[in-house]
C-alpha positions in Angstrom: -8.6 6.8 -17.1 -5.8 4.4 -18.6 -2.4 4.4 -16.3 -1.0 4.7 -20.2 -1.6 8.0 -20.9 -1.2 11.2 -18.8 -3.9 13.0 -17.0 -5.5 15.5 -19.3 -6.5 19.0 -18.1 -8.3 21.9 -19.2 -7.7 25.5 -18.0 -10.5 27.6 -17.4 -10.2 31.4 -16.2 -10.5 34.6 -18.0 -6.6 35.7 -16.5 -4.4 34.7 -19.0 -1.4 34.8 -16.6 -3.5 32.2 -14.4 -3.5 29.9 -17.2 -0.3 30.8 -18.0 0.7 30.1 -14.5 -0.9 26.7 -13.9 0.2 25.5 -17.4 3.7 26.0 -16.7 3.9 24.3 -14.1 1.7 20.9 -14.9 3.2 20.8 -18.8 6.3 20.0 -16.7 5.3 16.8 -15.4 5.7 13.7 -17.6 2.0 12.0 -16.2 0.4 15.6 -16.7 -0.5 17.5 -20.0 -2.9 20.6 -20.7 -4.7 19.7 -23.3 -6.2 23.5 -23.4 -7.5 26.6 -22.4 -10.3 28.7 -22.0 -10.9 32.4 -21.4 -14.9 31.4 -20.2 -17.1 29.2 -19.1 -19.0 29.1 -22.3 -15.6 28.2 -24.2 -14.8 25.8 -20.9 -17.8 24.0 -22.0 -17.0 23.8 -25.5 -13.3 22.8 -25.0 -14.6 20.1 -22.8 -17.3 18.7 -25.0 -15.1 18.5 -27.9 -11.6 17.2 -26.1 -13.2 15.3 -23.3 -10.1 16.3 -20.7 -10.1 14.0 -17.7 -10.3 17.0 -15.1 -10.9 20.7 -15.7 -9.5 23.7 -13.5 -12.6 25.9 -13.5 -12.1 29.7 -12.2 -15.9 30.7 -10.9 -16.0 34.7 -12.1 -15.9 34.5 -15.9 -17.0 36.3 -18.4 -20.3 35.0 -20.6 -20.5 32.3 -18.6 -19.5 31.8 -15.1 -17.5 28.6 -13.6 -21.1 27.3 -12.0 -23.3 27.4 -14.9 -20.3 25.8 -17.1 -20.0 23.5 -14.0 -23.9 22.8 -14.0 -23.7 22.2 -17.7 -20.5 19.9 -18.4 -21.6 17.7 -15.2 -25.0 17.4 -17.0 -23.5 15.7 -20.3 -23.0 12.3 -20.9 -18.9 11.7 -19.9 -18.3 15.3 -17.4 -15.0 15.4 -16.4 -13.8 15.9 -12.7 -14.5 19.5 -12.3 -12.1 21.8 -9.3 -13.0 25.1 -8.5 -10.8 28.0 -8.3 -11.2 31.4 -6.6 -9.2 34.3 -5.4 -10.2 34.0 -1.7 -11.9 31.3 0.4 -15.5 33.4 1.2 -16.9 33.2 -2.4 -19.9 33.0 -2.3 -20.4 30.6 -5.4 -17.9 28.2 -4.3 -20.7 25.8 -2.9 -23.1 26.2 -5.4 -20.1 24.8 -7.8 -19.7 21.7 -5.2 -23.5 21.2 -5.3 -23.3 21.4 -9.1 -20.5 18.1 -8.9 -17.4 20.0 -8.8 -14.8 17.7 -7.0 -13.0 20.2 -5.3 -11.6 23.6 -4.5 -8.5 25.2 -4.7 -7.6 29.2 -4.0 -4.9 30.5 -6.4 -2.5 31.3 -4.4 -1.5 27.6 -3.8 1.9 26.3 -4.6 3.1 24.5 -7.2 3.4 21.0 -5.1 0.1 21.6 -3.9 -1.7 22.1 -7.6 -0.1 19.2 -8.9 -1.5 17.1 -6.0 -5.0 18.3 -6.2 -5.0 17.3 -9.9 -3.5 13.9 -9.3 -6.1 13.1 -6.2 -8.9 14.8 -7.7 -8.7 12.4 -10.8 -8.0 9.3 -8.7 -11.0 10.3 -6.5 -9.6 10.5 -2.8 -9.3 14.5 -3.5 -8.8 15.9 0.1 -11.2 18.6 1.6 -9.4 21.4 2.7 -10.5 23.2 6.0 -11.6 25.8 3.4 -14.3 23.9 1.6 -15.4 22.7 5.5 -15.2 26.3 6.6 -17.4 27.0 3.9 -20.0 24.6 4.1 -20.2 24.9 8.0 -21.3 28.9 6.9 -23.7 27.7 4.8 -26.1 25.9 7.3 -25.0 28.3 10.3 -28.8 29.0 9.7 -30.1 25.6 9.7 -32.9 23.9 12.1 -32.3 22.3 14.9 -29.8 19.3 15.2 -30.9 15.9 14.2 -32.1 13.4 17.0 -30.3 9.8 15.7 -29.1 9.3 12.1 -30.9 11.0 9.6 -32.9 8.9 7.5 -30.6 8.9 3.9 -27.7 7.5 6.3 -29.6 4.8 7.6 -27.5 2.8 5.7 -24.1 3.2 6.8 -23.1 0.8 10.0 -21.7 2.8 13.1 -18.3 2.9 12.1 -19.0 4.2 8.6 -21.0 7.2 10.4 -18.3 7.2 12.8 -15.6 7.7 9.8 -18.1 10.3 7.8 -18.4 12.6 11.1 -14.7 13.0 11.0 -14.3 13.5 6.7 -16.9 15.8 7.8 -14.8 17.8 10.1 -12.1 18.4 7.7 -10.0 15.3 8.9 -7.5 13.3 6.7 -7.4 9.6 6.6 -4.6 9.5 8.9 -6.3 11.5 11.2 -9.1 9.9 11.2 -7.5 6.5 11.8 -5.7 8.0 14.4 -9.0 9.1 16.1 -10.9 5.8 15.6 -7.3 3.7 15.8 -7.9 2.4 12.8 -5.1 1.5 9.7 -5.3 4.5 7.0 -6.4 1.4 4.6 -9.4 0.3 6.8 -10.5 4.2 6.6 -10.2 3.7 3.0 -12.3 1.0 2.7 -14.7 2.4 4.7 -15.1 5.5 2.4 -15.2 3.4 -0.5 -18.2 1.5 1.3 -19.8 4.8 2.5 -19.8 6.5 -1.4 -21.4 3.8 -2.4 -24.5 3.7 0.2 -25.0 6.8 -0.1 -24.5 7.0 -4.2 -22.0 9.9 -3.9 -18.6 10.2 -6.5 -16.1 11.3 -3.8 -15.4 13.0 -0.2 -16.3 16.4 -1.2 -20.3 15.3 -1.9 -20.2 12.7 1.2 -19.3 15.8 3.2 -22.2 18.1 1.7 -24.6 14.8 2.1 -23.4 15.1 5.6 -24.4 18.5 6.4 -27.6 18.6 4.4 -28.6 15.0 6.4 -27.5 17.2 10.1 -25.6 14.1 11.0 -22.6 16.8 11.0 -23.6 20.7 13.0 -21.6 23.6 12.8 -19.5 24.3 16.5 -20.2 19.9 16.6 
């Protein structure tokens, strides 16, 4: 995206005081504009075909279409924008299928304004924070899973120790001041380290090196 032109954002949910809501407060900002709105994910996926916005805010439980399958199908098409999730409450149960699907992040509506117009900026420079939501989340998700991992699992053979070092604590919900805290490390060495471990491991962002992460078991829930 060109530093010349503001970040352009599509709405997606079937409340129109949502939209209402979120536009409001992003039309605001001078690097920000809502380039539209949908009532559905089947509309969601028009609007973005046709205006090509650089993120979209995509509510899961539409109508017609729901936020994954419009998630599935605009991060299938030849330029998908950055895709973040939005749901009433932090249990839904579609929430990682959207993050499998390529959605960059999630937010809960409830959020405040200063947090919203974070997300959006982070999401679209790609170091969008996982909230202890999303980690909660994905930790439920392989509560069920097989039996820990003996060394590094095979797709993170890859990464030196560090770089596994500095995934284990994305993993755990950590910032990049945290974790250079932990590891005392500068925040820009953590940076560079992520930059070194998306690309290894062929990953967009922190929210899909976290789900690598759990799917690999380098990263077990109550670890």
């Amino acid at each position: 995206m060109s530093v010349d032109r503001p970040i352009r954002v599509l709405l997606a949910d079937d409340q129109a005081l949502v939209r209402a809501g979120f536009s409001s407060i992003l039309s605001r900002l001078p690097d920000i504009e809502v380039t539209g709105e949908a009532g559905d994910g089947a509309e969601a996926v028009d609007l973005a075909t046709r205006l090509r916005p650089d993120l979209v805010l995509m509510d899961i439980r539409m109508p017609r279409m729901d936020g994954l399958a419009a998630t599935e199908r605009l991060m299938a098409s030849a330029h998908p924008p950055k895709i973040v999730v939005l749901t009433t409450f932090d249990g839904d149960e579609f929430v990682y299928g959207a993050l499998r699907a390529g959605a960059v992040g999630f937010l809960l509506k409830d959020i405040s304004p200063e947090q919203l117009v974070a997300a959006v900026r982070s999401a679209v420079s790609g170091d969008a924070m996982l909230s202890p939501s999303v980690t909660r989340l994905l930790i439920e998700a392989y509560v069920q899973s097989p039996a820990p991992v003996t060394g590094v699992p095979e797709q993170l053979t890859d990464l030196t120790e560090r770089e596994v070092d500095v995934l284990r604590e994305v993993a755990r919900g950590r910032s990049n001041a945290e974790i250079g805290a932990t590891l005392f490390l500068a925040e820009t060495t953590i940076k560079t380290h992520l930059a070194r471990i998306y690309t290894k491991l062929a990953v967009r962002d922190r929210v899909h090196a976290v789900v690598l992460a759990y799917e690999s078991g380098l990263v077990r829930p109550g670890s």
